[in-house]
Each structure stands twice: as structure tokens, then as C-alpha cells.
BADRENFI-862451 format. One line per 4 residues: for each residue x, y, z of C-alpha. Coordinates in Angstrom, 3 decimals, always signed. Layout:
// residues N
X/Y/Z ~ ... $
END
This chain:
// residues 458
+0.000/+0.000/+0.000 ~ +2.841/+2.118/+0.344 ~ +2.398/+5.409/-2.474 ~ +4.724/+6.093/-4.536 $
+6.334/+9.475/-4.539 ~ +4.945/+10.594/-7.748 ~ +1.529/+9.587/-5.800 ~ +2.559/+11.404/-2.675 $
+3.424/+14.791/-4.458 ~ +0.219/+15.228/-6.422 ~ -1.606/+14.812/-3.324 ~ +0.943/+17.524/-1.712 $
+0.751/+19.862/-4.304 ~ -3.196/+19.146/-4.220 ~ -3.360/+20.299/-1.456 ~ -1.198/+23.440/-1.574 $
-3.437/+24.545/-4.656 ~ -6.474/+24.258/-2.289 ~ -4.673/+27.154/-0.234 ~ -2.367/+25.310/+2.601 $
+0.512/+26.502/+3.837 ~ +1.236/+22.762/+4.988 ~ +0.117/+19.706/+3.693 ~ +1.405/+15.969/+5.008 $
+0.608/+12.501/+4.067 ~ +0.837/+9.559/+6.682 ~ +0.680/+6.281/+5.125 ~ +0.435/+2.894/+6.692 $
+0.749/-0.850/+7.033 ~ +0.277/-3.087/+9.842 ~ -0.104/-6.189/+11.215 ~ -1.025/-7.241/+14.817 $
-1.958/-10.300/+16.424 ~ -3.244/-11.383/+19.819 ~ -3.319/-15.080/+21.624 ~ -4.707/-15.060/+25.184 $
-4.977/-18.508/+27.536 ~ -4.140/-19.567/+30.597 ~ -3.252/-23.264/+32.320 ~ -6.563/-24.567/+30.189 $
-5.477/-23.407/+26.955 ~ -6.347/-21.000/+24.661 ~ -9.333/-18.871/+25.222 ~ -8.780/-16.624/+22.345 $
-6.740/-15.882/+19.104 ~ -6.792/-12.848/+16.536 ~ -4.744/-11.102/+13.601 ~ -5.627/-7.971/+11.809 $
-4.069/-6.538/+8.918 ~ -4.413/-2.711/+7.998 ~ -3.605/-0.463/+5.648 ~ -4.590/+3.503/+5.473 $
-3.537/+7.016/+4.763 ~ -4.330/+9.917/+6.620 ~ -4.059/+13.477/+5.463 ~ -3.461/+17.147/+7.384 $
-3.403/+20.228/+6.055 ~ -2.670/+23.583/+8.045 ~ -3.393/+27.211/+7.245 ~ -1.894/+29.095/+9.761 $
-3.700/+27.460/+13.225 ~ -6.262/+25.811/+11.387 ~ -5.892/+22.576/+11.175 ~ -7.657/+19.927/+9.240 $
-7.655/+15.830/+8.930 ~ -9.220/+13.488/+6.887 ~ -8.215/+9.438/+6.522 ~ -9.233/+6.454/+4.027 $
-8.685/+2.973/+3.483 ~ -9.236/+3.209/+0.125 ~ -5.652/+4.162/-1.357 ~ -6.443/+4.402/-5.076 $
-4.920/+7.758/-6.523 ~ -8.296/+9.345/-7.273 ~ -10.058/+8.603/-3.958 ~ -7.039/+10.286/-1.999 $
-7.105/+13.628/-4.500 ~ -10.444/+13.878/-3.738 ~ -10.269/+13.668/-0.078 ~ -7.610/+16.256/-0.462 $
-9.411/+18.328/-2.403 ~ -12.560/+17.996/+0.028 ~ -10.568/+19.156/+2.963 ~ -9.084/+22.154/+1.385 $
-12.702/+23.387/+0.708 ~ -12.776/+25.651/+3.656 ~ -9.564/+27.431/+3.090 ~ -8.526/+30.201/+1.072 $
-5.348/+32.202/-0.295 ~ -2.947/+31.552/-3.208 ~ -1.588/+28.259/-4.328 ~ +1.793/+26.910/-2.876 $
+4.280/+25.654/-4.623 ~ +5.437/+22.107/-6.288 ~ +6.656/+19.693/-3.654 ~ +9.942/+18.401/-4.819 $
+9.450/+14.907/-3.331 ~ +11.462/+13.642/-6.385 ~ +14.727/+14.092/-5.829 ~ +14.641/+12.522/-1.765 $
+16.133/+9.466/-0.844 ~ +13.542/+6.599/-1.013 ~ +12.347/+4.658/+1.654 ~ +12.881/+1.420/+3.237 $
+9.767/+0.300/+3.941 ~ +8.946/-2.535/+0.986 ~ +9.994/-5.052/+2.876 ~ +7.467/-7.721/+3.699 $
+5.044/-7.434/+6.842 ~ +6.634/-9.573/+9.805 ~ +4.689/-12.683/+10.051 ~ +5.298/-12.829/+14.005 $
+6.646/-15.888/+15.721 ~ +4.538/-19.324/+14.781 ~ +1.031/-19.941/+16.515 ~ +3.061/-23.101/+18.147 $
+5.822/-21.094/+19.773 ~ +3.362/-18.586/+21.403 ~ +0.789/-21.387/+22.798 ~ +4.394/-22.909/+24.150 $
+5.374/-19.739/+25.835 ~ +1.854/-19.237/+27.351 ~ +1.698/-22.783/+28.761 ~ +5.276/-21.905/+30.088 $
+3.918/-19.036/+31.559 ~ +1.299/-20.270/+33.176 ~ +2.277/-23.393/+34.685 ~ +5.105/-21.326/+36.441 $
+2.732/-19.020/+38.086 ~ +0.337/-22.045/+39.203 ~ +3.270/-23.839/+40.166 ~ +4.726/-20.745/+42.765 $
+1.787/-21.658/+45.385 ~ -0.967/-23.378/+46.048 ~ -2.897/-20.260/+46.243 ~ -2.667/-19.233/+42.878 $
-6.250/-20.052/+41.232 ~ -6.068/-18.849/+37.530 ~ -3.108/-17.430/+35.657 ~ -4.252/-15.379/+32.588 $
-1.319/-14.650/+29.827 ~ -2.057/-12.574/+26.777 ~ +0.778/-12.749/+24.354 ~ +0.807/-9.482/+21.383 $
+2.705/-8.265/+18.778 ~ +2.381/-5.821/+16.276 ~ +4.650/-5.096/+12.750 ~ +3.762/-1.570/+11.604 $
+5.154/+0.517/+8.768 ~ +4.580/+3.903/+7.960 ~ +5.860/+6.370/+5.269 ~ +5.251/+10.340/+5.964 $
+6.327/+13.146/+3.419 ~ +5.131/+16.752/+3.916 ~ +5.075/+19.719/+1.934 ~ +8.879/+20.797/+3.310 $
+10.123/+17.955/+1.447 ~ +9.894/+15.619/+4.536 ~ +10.440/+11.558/+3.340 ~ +10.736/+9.416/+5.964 $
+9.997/+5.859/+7.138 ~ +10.076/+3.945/+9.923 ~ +9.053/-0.332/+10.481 ~ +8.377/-0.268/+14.191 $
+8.216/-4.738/+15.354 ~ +6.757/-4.564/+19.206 ~ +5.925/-7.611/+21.559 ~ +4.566/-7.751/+24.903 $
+3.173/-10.172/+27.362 ~ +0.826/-9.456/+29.718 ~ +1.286/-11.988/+32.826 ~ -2.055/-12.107/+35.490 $
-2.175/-13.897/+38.354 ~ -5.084/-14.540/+40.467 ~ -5.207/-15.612/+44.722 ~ -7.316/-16.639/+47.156 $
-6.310/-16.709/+51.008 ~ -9.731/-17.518/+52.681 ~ -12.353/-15.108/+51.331 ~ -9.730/-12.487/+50.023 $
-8.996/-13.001/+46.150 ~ -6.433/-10.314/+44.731 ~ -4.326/-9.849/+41.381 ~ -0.957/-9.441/+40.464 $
+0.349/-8.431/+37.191 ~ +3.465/-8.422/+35.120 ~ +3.704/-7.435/+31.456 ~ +7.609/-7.559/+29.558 $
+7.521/-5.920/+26.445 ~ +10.385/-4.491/+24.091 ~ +11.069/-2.823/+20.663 ~ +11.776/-6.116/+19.436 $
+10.804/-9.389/+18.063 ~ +9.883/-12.816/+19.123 ~ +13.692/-13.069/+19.648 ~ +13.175/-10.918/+23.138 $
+11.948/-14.212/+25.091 ~ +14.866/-15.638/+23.986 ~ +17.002/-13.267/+25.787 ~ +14.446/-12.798/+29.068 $
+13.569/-15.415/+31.818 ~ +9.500/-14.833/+31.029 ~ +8.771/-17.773/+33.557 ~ +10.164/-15.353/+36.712 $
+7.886/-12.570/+35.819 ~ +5.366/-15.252/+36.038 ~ +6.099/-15.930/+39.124 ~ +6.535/-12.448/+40.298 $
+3.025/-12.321/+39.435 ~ +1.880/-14.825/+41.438 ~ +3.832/-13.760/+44.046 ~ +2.247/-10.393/+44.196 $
-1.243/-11.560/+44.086 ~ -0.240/-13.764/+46.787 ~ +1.236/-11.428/+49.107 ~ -1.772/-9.062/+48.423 $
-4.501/-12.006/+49.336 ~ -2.473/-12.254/+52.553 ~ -2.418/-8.543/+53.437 ~ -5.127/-6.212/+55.114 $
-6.938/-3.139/+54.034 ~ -4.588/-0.258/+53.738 ~ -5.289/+2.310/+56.091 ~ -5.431/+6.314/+54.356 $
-4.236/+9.566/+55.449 ~ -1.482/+12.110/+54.475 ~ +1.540/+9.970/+54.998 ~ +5.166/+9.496/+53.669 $
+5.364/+6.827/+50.603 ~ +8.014/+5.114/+49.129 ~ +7.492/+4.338/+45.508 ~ +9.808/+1.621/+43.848 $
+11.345/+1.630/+40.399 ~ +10.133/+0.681/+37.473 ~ +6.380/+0.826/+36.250 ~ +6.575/+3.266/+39.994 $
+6.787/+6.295/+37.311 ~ +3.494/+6.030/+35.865 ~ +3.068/+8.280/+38.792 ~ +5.095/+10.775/+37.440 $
+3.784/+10.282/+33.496 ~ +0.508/+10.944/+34.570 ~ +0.352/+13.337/+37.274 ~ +3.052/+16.048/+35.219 $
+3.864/+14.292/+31.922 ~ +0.315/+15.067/+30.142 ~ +0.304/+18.534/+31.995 ~ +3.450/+19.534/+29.799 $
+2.589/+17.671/+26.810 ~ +1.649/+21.096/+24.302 ~ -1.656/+20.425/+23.700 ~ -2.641/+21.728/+27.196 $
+0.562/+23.725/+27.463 ~ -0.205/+26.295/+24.123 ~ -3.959/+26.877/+25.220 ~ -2.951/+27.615/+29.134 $
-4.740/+24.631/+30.190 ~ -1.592/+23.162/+32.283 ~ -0.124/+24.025/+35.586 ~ +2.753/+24.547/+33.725 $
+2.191/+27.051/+31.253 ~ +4.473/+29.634/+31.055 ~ +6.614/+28.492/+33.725 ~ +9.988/+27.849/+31.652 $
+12.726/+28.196/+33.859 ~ +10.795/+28.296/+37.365 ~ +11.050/+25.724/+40.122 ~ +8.172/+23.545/+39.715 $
+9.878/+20.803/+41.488 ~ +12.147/+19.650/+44.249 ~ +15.685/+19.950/+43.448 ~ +16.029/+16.032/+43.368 $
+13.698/+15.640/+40.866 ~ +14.700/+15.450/+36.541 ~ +12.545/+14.315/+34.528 ~ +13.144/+12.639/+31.060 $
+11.442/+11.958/+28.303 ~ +13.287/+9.852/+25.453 ~ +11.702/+8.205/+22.331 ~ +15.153/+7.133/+21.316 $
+16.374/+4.785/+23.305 ~ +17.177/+1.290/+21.954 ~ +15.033/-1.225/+22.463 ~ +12.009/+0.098/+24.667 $
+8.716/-0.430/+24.199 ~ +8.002/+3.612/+24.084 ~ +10.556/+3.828/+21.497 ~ +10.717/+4.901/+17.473 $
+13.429/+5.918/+15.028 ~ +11.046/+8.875/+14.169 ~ +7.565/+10.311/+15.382 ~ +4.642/+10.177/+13.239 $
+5.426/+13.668/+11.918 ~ +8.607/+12.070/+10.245 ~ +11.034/+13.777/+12.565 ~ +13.719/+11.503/+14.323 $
+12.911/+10.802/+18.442 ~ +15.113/+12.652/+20.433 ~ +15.893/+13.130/+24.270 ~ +13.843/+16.311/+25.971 $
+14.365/+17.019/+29.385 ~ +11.656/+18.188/+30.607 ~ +12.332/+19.176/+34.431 ~ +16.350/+19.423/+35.351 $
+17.263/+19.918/+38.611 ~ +13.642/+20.906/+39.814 ~ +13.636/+23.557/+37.096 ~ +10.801/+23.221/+34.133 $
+13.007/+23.245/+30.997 ~ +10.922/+22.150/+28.633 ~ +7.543/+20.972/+26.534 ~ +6.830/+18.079/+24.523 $
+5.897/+19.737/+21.028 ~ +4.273/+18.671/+17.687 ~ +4.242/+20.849/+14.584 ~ +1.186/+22.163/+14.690 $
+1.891/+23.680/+18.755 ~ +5.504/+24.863/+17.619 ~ +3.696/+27.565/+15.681 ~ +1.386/+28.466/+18.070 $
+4.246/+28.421/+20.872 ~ +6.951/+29.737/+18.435 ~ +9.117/+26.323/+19.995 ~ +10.592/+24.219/+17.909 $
+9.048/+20.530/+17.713 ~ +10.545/+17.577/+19.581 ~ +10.154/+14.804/+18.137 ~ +7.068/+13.854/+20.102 $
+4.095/+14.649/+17.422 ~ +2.254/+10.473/+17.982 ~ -0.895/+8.926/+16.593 ~ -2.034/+5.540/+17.405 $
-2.521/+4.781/+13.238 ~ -3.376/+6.721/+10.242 ~ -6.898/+6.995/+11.542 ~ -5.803/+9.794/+14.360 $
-4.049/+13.035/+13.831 ~ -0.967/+13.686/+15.556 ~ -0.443/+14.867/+19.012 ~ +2.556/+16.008/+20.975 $
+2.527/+12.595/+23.406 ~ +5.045/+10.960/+25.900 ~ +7.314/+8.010/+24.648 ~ +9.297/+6.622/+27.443 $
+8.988/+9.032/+30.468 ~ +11.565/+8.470/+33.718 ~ +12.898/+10.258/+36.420 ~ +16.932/+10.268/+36.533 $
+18.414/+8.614/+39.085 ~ +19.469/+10.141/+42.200 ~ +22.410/+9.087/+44.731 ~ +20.802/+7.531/+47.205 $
+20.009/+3.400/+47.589 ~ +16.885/+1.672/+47.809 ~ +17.593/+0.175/+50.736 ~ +18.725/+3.542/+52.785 $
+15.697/+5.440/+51.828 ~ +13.129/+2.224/+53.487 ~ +15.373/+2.598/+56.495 ~ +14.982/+6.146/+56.712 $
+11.397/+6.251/+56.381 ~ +9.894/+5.823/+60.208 ~ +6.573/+5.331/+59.182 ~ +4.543/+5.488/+55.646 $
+3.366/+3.088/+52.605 ~ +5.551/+1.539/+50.195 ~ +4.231/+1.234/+46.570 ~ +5.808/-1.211/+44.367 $
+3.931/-0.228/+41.252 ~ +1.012/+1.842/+40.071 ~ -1.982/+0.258/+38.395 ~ -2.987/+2.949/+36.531 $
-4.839/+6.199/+36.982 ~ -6.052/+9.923/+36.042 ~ -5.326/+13.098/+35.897 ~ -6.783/+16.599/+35.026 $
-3.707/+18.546/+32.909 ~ -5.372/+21.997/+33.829 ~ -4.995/+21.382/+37.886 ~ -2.748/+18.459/+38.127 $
-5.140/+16.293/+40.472 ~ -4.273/+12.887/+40.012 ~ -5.841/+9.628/+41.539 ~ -3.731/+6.577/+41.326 $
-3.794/+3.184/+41.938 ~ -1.397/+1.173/+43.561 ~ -0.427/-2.198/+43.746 ~ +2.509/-4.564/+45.853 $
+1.814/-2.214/+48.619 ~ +3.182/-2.707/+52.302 ~ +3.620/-0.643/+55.523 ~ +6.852/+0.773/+56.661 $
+7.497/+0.688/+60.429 ~ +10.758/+2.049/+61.939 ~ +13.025/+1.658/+58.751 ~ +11.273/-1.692/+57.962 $
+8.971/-3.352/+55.265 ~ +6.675/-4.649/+57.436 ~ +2.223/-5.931/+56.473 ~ +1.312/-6.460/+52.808 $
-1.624/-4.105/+52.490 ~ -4.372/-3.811/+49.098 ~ -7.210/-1.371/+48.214 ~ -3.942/+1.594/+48.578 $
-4.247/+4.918/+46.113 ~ -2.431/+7.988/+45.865 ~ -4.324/+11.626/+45.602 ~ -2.965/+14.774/+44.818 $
-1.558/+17.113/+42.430 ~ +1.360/+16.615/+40.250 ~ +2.564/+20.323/+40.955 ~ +2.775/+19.265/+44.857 $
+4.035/+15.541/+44.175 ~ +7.243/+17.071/+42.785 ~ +7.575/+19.233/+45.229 ~ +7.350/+16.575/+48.010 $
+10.157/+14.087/+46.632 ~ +12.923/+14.235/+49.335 ~ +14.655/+11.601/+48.267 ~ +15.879/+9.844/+44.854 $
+17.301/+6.417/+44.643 ~ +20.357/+5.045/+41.912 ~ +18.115/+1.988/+40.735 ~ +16.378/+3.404/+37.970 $
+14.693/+0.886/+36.001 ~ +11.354/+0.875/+33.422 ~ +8.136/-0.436/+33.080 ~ +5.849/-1.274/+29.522 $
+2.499/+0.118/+28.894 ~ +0.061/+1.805/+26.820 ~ -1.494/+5.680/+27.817 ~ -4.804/+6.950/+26.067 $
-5.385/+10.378/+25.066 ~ -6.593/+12.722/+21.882 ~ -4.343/+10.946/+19.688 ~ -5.151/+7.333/+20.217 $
-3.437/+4.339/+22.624 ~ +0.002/+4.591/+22.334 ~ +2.726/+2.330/+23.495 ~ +4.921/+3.880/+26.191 $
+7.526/+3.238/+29.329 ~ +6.903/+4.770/+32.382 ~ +10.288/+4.579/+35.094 ~ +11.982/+6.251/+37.346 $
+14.375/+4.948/+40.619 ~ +12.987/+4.601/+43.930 ~ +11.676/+7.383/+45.108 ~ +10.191/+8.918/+48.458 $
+7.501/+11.518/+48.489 ~ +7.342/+13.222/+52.096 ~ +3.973/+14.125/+52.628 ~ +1.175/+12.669/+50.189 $
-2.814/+11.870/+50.661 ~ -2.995/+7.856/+50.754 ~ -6.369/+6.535/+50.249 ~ -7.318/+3.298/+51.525 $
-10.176/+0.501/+52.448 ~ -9.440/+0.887/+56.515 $
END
């Protein structure tokens, strides 16, 4: 499905004569399947193969979309020439999409690993999370991957590619202790293949699965109140994502409905506290070689040192901020228009070891991982849920506790870490917005948040 450039500049210049100042074409193929089963089988199996283009034109701040899955030369003129209808002004120039490189994306679609190997991996899976106990009552594995490849060219003279091969497992475990029955989850995923379970022990996450749902079926109701927490690495920084990542993302930022608009180069944070966002690192699962505007990934930090440095901008809220872009414009397929959207969001690590910051807690929650959660970009209240959650007594992990969540704002989060451990580490999964669900990685190190509202069941 993949347009030729001949095709893609007599859209382009279609749309130029219509009276845009910008014009861009996002074209796509992809492939995705799904197997989910558990220590009976399989309970369900899917594929889907699709193919689309999706076309934006600006004129100054107006913006306007329009997608098909009907690729045939004519049907994609007059889409273009439908959504230039409302505009007005002279007609651009030629696009020279000629003389660019050309792309790399003719290859083949991935055909994924065999149906064999997956059902082999799930019954793996699951028999090592029944196995860890007695307790454990159902195990639930849902094995994915996707093979999608998209080609963008723009009115600049903007040809890119990319071929972007994801897989992920998601791991649920299931436990009863008397009448309690709680969950655990794990869910591996990478930039990668069917070659990552090669290189990853997919049985332990199993069973640190099971263990979790275990430990939580043997705990008590959390008790609430404004306490000190201790949130662990990993998937921990979902906390941060949400309750500041969206509120700098430049959709809210441009219109002033963030916290942080117009706050560049204020403290908006403890001095402990940098935040990241990277779409470029190897490997992830929030990774890509470029965005869905065609521009390569690139590292942004966003807080440094406490201090907001910057936004995460697409094209269309550079020239309403006057900001460059960064490399963060994201749609979930051609079907969505680009937003400016996290990739894979951390905070840096700090000095200070995992250990020492439990012992110097005297009393508050730990968190080992957030479930998921809200927030409002305008105020920053959040609402979290947590998950592997214990008491801290005197320096000491002590009860396993369920039903925790964490309240606040993210403004007053950042303000409240005090400490910032050297363990930083990342966690896989998937945040929903304007723009579609998008794969992402949420991290940080272990972190300690002085004074923050815990809700609970007690």
C-alpha cells in the first residue's frame, strides 16, 4: 500500500493549490496479532491486517484531517481536495518529493513468531505461576505483537519511514487466602521481536506475578491519610507520566490549560527531581526511530534539577508556541491526527540506595507499582492506583496491604520528593489520550515523596 512518490506529491501539491501553507501525508501498514490462555489453553486468538492514509493540512492554526482505506490515486485527491474546501489564499508551490532518498519500507510485513511457539510460551507461563503456590487459582497470559510501517512526506520535502516490530506479554495472576482473592500483574515488552523471550527469563515474571497476588490475598486493608510513601522503580513512574507528563505535553501547554504554562525556567519541582522523556532509546517499548510527523525521536528534558526546561511539542503547537518541535508529534494509526505525546517518560536517578531510603522512612506506605490512573492537565489532580503495597514501620517493610491509592496534584508531588534512589529501572504500557493508545515506558528509581494523601479501604 505504500504510495509512490509521484503519488505522494500530487496529493501535496493538491493540497497546496487548495490554499495550505502545509500539507502531510501519513501512510500505513500493519499487522497485529493477539493469543490469550491460561493453564486450560487457549481462550482466544486474533490477527488484523491494515492499511490507510491519513491526510493534514494547516493554514496558519487551522488545522484539518481526513483518513481512508481506500488508497487508489483518485479517492485520496479527492479527499484532499474535500478538505481544502474551507480554506482560502494563493496556491503553494510544487513539492519536490522527487529528488529525496527513497524509503525502506517494501519489505514484507513480519509474520510474528509461529502460533506453536506462542501457545508454548503461554503454557510456560502459566504453569510457572500455578506452580509458585498453592494459592494461585487462575493465571491469565495474553501474548501481542504488532509489525507496523509507515511512510510520511510533507510539503517541506519531509520523506521518511520507519518499520516499528513490538511484543509484549501481559502476565495475570489470580489468589485466594480464605475469602480475600487479589491480582498481580506483570507485562515484559520491548522494541523487538519474538527473539526478546529468547534473551528474558519470562517464567520469573510469572512468578513475580503470582507472588504479588499472593502477598496481596495475605495482606489487610490499607489504612489512608497524608503519609510518607516510598514508591519503587520501574512501572513506579506512571506516577510521574501521569500526574506532570500530560500537563506539559503542548496540547494543554499552548492553550494555558496546564499548571505549567508559562513556567519555563521556574522551580516547579524539588531539586532532586529530573525528569526525562526519550523516544530514542534502543530497544524500549516507548521507542521509534522517528515520530509520526517524520522527525527523528530525540531526548527532551523536561524538568532538570527541579527547574521546568521544557515541553513536549508537535508541529502544529511549535507555531502556536513559536518552539521548535521535539520529536514527540504520535498517533495511534493513520486513523488519528498527531499529538505532541510521551514516549518513554523516567525520572533520573538520584544518589541515594533503595535500601537507605526504606530505612529512613519511620513510618509510611511503600508502593511497588502503580496500576494505573487519572489526571486533570489543567490542575494536576491525580488519583492513582497502587499495587505490591506494604507498611513501613521504623526503617522496615513490614504488612502487605491492598485497596492503597495515591491523591494529589502533580505540581505538589514534585515538590514533596525528598529523596531519589540510583536503581532506575522501566516499566511497559500503553497511555490513552486525543491521539489514540500509544505504546509507552513509564520509570523512574525509587523514590520517596514526604507528605502525600494515601487513600485506603481501613
Amino acid at each position: 500500500m505504500i504510495l509512490s512518490n509521484t503519488m505522494l506529491e500530487r496529493i501535496l501539491n493538491a493540497a497546496l493549490e487548495g490554499g495550505a501553507d502545509f500539507a502531510e501525508v501519513f501512510c500505513e501498514e500493519a499487522r497485529d496479532s493477539i493469543v490469550q490462555g491460561g493453564p486450560g489453553g487457549v481462550d482466544s486468538s486474533s490477527v488484523g491486517l491494515e492499511s490507510g492514509v491519513g491526510i493534514r493540512v494547516f493554514s496558519g492554526l487551522r488545522c484539518f484531517y481526513a483518513h481512508s482505506n481506500d488508497c487508489r490515486e483518485e479517492t485520496l485527491l479527492r479527499l484532499t481536495r474535500a478538505l481544502t474546501a474551507p480554506l482560502r489564499g494563493e496556491a503553494g508551490s510544487a513539492v519536490p518529493l522527487g529528488v529525496l532518498s527513497a524509503h525502506d519500507c517494501g519489505a514484507p510485513a513480519l509474520q510474528g513468531a509461529p502460533l506453536k511457539d506462542k501457545l508454548e510460551l503461554i503454557r510456560r507461563v502459566s504453569a510457572a505461576g500455578m506452580d509458585f503456590s498453592d494459592e494461585i487459582t487462575q493465571m491469565t497470559v495474553r501474548y501481542l505483537d504488532m509489525d507496523q510501517q509507515v511512510l510520511i512526506a510533507n510539503s517541506e520535502g519531509l520523506l521518511s519511514s520507519d518499520r516499528r516490530r513490538k511484543t509484549r506479554m501481559q502476565i495475570s495472576a489470580y489468589a485466594r487466602c480464605g475469602g480475600n482473592i487479589q491480582s498481580g500483574f506483570e507485562a515484559p515488552g520491548a522494541m523487538a521481536g519474538p527473539e526478546f523471550y529468547e534473551s528474558r527469563d519470562i517464567e520469573e515474571s510469572a512468578r513475580r506475578a503470582a507472588q504479588s497476588a499472593r502477598d496481596a490475598a495475605h495482606g489487610r486493608k490499607c489504612p489512608s491519610g497524608m503519609m510518607t510513601v516510598v514508591v519503587d522503580s520501574g512501572f513506579g513512574g506512571l506516577m510521574f507520566h501521569e500526574a506532570c507528563g500530560h500537563s506539559l505535553e503542548a496540547s494543554s501547554v499552548s492553550k494555558g490549560n496546564s499548571e505549567f504554562s508559562g513556567r519555563l525556567g521556574k522551580q516547579v519541582a524539588s531539586p532532586l527531581v529530573t525528569l526525562v522523556d526519550d523516544g530514542s532509546l534502543a530497544g524500549q517499548w516507548g521507542s521509534l526511530a522517528i515520530d509520526d510527523e517524520g522527525n527523528p525521536t530525540q531526548r527532551n528534558v523536561l524538568i532538570e534539577n527541579g527547574i521546568l526546561k521544557g515541553y513536549l511539542i508537535d508541529r502544529l503547537e511549535s507555531r502556536r508556541m513559536g518552539m521548535p518541535a521535539t520529536g514527540s508529534g504520535r498517533r495511534q494509526n493513520y486513523r488519528y491526527p498527531p499529538e505532541a505525546r510521551m514516549t518513554n517518560t523516567y525520572i533520573a536517578p538520584g544518589q541515594r540506595r533503595r535500601e537507605d531510603i526504606i530505612a529512613a522512612t519511620a513510618r509510611g506506605r511503600y508502593v511497588g507499582s502503580i496500576n494505573g490512573g487519572s489526571v486533570n492537565p489543567v490542575n494536576g489532580e491525580f488519583n492513582f492506583s497502587a499495587a505490591q503495597c506494604r507498611l513501613i514501620e521504623n526503617g522496615r517493610l513490614t504488612d502487605h496491604v491492598y485497596g492503597a491509592t495515591l491523591i494529589g496534584t502533580g505540581g505538589e508531588v514534585l515538590r514533596q520528593v525528598d529523596m531519589v534512589g540510583d536503581n532506575l529501572s522501566l516499566g511497559q504500557g500503553y497511555c490513552y489520550n486525543n491521539s489514540g493508545a500509544l505504546f509507552i515506558c513509564a520509570g523512574q528509581p525509587t523514590v520517596r515523596v514526604k507528605n502525600i494523601l494515601v487513600g485506603g479501604l481501613e
